[in-house]
C-alpha positions in Angstrom: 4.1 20.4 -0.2 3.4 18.3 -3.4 1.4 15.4 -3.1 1.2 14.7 -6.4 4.8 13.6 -6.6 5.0 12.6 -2.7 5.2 8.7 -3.1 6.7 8.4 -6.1 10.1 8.2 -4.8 9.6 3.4 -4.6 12.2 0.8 -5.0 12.0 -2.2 -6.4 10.9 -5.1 -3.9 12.6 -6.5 -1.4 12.1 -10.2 -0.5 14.4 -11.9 2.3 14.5 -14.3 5.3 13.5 -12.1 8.5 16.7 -13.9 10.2 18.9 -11.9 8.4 17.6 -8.8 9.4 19.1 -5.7 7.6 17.3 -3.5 5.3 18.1 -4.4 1.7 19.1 -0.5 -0.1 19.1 1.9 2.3 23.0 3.6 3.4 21.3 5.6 5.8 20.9 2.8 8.2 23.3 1.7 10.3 22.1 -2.3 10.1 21.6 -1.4 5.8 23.2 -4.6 3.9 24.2 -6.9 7.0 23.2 -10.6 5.9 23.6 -13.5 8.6 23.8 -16.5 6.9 23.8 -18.2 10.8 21.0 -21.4 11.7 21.1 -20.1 15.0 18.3 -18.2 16.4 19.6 -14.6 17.8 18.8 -11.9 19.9 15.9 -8.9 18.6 18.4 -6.0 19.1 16.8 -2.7 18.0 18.9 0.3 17.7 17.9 3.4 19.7 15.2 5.4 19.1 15.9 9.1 18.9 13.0 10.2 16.6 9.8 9.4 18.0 8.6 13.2 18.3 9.7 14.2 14.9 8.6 10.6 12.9 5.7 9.1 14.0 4.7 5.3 13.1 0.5 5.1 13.8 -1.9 2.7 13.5 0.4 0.0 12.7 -1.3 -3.2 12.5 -1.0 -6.9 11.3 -3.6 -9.5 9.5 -3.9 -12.7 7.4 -4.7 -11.8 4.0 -4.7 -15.4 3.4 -4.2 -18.9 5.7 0.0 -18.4 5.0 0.6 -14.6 4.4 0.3 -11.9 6.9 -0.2 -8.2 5.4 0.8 -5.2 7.9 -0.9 -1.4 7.4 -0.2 1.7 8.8 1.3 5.4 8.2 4.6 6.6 9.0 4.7 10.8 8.4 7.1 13.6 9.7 6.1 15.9 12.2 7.0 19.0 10.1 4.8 20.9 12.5 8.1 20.7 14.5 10.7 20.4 12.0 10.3 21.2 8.1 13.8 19.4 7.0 12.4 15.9 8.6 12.2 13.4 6.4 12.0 9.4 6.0 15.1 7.8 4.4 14.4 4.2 4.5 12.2 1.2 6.6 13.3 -2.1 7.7 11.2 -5.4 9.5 12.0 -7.3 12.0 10.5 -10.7 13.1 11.0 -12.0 16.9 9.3 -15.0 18.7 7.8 -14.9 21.9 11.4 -15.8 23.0 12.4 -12.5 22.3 14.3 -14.4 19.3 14.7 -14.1 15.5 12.5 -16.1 13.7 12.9 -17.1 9.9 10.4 -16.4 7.1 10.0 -14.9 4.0 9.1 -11.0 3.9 8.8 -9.0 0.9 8.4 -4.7 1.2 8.6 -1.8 -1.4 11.6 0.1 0.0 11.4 3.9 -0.5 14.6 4.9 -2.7 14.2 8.7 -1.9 13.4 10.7 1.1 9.5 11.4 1.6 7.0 13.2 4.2 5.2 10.1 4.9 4.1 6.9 3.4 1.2 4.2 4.0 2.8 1.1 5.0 0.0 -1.1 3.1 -0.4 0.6 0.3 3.3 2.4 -0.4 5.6 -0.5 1.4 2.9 -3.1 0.6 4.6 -5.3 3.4 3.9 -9.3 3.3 4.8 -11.9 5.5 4.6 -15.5 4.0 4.2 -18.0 7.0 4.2 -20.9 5.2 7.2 -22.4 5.9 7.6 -21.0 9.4 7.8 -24.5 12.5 6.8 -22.0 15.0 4.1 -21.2 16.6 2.8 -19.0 19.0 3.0 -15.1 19.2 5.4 -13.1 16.6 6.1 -9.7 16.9 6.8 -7.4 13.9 9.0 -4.4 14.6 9.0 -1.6 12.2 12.4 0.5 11.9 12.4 3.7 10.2 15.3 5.9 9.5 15.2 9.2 8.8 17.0 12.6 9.0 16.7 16.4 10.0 19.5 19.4 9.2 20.8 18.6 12.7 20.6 14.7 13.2 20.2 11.2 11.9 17.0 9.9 13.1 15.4 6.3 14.1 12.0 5.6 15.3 10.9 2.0 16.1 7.0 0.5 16.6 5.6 -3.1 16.8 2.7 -5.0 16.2 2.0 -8.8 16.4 0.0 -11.9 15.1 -0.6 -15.6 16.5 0.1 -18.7 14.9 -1.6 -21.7 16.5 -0.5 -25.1 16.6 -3.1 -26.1 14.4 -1.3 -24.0 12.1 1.6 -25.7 12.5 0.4 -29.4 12.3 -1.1 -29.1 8.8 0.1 -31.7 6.6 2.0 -31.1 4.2 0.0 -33.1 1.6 -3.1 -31.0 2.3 -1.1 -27.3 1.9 0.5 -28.3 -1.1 -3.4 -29.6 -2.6 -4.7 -26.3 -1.8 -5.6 -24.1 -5.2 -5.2 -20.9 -5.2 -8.1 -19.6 -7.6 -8.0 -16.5 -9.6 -11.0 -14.4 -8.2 -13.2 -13.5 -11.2 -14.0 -9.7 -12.3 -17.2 -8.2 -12.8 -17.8 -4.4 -14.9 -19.9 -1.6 -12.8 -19.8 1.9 -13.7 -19.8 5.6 -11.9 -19.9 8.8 -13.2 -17.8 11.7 -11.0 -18.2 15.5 -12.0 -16.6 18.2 -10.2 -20.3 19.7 -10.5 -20.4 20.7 -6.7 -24.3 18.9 -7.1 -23.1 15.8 -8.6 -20.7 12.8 -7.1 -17.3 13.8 -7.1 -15.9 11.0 -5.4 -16.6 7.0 -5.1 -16.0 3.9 -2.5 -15.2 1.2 -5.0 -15.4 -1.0 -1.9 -18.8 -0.5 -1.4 -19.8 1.9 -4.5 -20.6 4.4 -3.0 -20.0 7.7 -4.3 -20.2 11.6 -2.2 -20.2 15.1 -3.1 -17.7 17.7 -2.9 -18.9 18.6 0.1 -18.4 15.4 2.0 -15.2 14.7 0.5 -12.9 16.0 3.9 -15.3 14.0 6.3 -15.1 10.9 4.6 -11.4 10.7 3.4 -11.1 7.5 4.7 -13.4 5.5 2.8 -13.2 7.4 -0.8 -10.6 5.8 -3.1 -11.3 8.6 -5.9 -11.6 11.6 -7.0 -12.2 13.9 -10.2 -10.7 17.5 -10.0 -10.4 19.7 -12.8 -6.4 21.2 -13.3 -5.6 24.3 -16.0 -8.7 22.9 -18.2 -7.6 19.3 -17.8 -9.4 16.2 -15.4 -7.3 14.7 -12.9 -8.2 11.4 -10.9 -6.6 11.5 -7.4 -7.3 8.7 -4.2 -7.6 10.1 -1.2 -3.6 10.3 0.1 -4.4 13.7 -1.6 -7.1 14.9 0.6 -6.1 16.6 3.9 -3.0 16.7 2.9 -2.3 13.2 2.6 -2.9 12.5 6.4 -4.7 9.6 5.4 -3.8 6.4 6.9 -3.7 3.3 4.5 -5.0 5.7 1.6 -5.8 4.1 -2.2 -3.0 3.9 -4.7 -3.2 4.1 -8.6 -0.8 2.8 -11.6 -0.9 2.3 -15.0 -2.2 -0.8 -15.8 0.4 -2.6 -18.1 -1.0 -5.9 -18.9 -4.2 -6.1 -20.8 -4.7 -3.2 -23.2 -8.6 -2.8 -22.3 -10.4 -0.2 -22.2 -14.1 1.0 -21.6 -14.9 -0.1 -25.2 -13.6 -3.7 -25.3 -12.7 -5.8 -22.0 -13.3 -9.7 -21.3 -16.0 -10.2 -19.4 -15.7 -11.8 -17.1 -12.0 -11.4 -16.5 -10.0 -12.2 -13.4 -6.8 -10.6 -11.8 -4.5 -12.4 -13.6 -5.8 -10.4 -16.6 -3.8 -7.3 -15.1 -1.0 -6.4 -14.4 1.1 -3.4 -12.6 4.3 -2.1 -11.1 4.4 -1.7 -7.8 6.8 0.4 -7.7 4.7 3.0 -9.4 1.8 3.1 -7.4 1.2 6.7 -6.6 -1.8 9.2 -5.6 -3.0 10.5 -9.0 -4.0 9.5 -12.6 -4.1 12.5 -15.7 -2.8 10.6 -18.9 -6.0 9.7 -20.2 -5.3 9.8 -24.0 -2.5 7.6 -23.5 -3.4 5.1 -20.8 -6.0 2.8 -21.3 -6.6 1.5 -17.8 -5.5 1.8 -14.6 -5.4 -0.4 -11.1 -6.2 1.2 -7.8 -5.1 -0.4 -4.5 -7.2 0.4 -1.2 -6.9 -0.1 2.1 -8.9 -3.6 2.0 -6.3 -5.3 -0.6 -6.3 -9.1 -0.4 -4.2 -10.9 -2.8 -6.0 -14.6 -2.0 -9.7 -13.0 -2.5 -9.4 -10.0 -5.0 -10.8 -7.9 -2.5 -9.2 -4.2 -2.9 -8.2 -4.7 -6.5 -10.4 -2.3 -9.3 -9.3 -1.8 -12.4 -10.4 1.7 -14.0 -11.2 2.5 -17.5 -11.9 5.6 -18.0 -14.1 7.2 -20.5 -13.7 10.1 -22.7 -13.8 13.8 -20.0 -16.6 15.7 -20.9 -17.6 19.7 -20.0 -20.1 20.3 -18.6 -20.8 23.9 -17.9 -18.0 26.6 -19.0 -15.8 24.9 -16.7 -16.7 21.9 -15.0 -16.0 18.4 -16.6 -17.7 14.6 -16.1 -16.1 11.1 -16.7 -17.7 7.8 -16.7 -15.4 5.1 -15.0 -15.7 1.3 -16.1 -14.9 -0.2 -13.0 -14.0 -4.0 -12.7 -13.9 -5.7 -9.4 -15.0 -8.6 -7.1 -18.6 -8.0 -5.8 
C-alpha cells in the first residue's frame, strides 16, 4: 500500500445544521444530499449496519476544544486482513438528544472525495461541533456513519460517542458570550535537528520536544509527529500515519503553509496563528519539496483551535549529508509553549 498518497484523496468542508442529516458529496450513501428544511425535531434513524467486520470505527471519542465547540477523534481503517477490495467511500454525523431526537447545530467535517484504506477522524475529517447556539442541554450523542464498498457489496458501519451540556451551559447570557475575546495564541521559535544517523534523533514530539532514535521510532508512534527518512538521495519529512503502516490513531498531518512566506531565515517573532495559513484539504502524511516550500503546518493529535495547542509551523533548513549517505536537517519550529 502507499501511504504516501493514502489521505490525499479530501474534499472541501462541509458545514451544516445536524437536523438535516445527510452527508453533503457522497452518491454512495443512500441518505447522500437529503436536506430537511422541517422545525420539528425527528427521529435518529440509522441505516443498517452490514460492515462492522470488514470497516472498523475505533477509539472514537468527543471533547471541548473550547467552551462552544466540541472536536471528535478517532480512526476508521478497512480490515484488508479479510478483504483487500474494502474500502471507505464516504462519512456522515449524526446528532440525537437524550430523547433519541435530532438536535440542531452547526457541524463542519472534511469529507473524503475518493475511496481510502483508512482515515483519522481528527486529523483527516477534522470534525467540529459548534454548540453555541444549541437550547439544549443534557447528553448528546454523535453517531458516525461510514459507507464503504467491497467487489461483492455496499457496506455501512455505524459507531457513537457522546458529550454533556449542562444547564449552566445553557443559562449563559447572551451579553457575556458575545463579550468573550477570542485571542490569537502567540508563537514562539525552538529548533531540532533529525538525522537518519541511526545514533542521532530521527524523530521529534513537537508537543512536548522530545525527539527518539530510529530505534524507538515503532514503540513510540503515537507520540512522534515527525520524521526524516532519506528517499533515492533525497530527505523526506513524514508524521507518524506512516509508521506501522499507518495504524496510527489520530496520527499528525502536514501541509504547505500558504500564508506567510517565512522561512528559517526571516520570521516575526513573536508571531501568532493568524500569521498562517493552510488548506485543509491538503493535509497529508509527508513533506519532500523543500526548495520550493518555505514552511509547512503540522497538525497533531492535541489540536485546539481556542488555545494553539497542536499547531507547529516547520521551517526547514537547508538537508545536509552527512556520511556517504545519510543526511541532517535543522527544523525552526514555531509553537505555543
Amino acid at each position: 500500500m502507499n501511504f504516501k498518497k493514502m489521505l490525499l484523496a479530501l474534499g472541501t468542508v462541509a458545514t451544516f445544521g445536524l437536523v438535516a442529516c445527510g452527508s453533503d458529496s457522497s452518491s454512495s450513501s443512500p441518505d447522500a444530499g437529503e436536506n430537511s428544511s422541517s422545525s420539528a425535531a425527528e427521529q435518529i434513524v440509522l441505516p443498517e449496519s452490514n460492515g462492522d467486520s470488514l470497516i472498523t470505527v475505533s477509539n472514537f471519542k468527543s471533547s471541548y476544544a473550547s467552551a462552544t465547540t466540541v472536536k471528535f477523534t478517532g480512526a476508521v481503517a478497512a480490515v484488508l486482513s479479510i478483504d483487500t477490495s474494502t474500502v471507505i467511500d464516504s462519512v456522515q454525523f449524526k446528532l440525537g438528544n437524550e430523547s433519541g431526537y435530532t438536535s440542531s447545530s452547526d457541524f463542519s467535517f472534511t469529507q473524503i472525495t475518493e475511496p481510502v484504506s483508512m482515515l483519522s477522524i481528527g486529523s483527516v475529517l477534522n470534525p467540529s461541533l459548534d454548540v453555541s447556539s444549541m437550547a439544549e442541554c443534557g447528553t448528546f450523542t454523535v453517531y458516525l456513519i461510514v459507507y464503504g464498498h467491497n467487489n461483492d457489496l455496499k457496506l455501512v458501519t455505524t459507531a457513537s460517542t457522546t458529550f454533556d451540556r449542562s444547564a449552566g451551559q445553557c443559562t449563559v447570557e447572551e451579553s457575556s458570550s458575545s463579550a468573550e475575546v477570542s485571542e490569537d495564541p502567540t508563537l514562539t521559535p525552538w529548533e531540532v535537528t533529525l538525522s537518519t544517523t541511526v545514533t542521532q534523533p530521527v524523530a521529534v514530539d513537537l508537543d512536548s520536544k522530545t525527539t527518539y532514535l530510529q530505534s524507538e521510532l515503532v514503540a513510540n508512534a503515537a507520540d512522534i509527529d515527525l520524521y526524516i527518512a532519506r528517499e533515492a538521495r533525497s530527505v523526506i519529512l513524514y508524521t507518524n500515519a506512516a509508521i506501522e503502516d499507518g495504524n496510527v490513531v489520530d496520527a499528525s498531518m502536514i501541509a504547505e503553509e500558504t500564508r506567510s512566506g517565512f522561512d528559517y531565515v526571516s520570521f516575526d517573532d513573536p508571531c501568532h496563528v493568524s500569521d498562517f495559513k493552510y488548506d485543509p484539504s491538503a493535509l497529508t502524511i509527508s513533506a519532500s519539496d523543500f526548495t520550493l516550500v518555505t514552511s509547512y503546518v503540522v497538525i497533531t493529535s492535541k489540536f485546539n483551535a481556542a488555545t494553539g495547542e497542536g499547531f507547529f509551523v516547520i521551517l526547514p533548513h537547508e538537508a545536509l549529508s552527512v556520511g556517504t549517505s545519510d543526511f541532517s536537517m535543522t527544523l525552526t519550529v514555531l509553537g505555543v509553549n
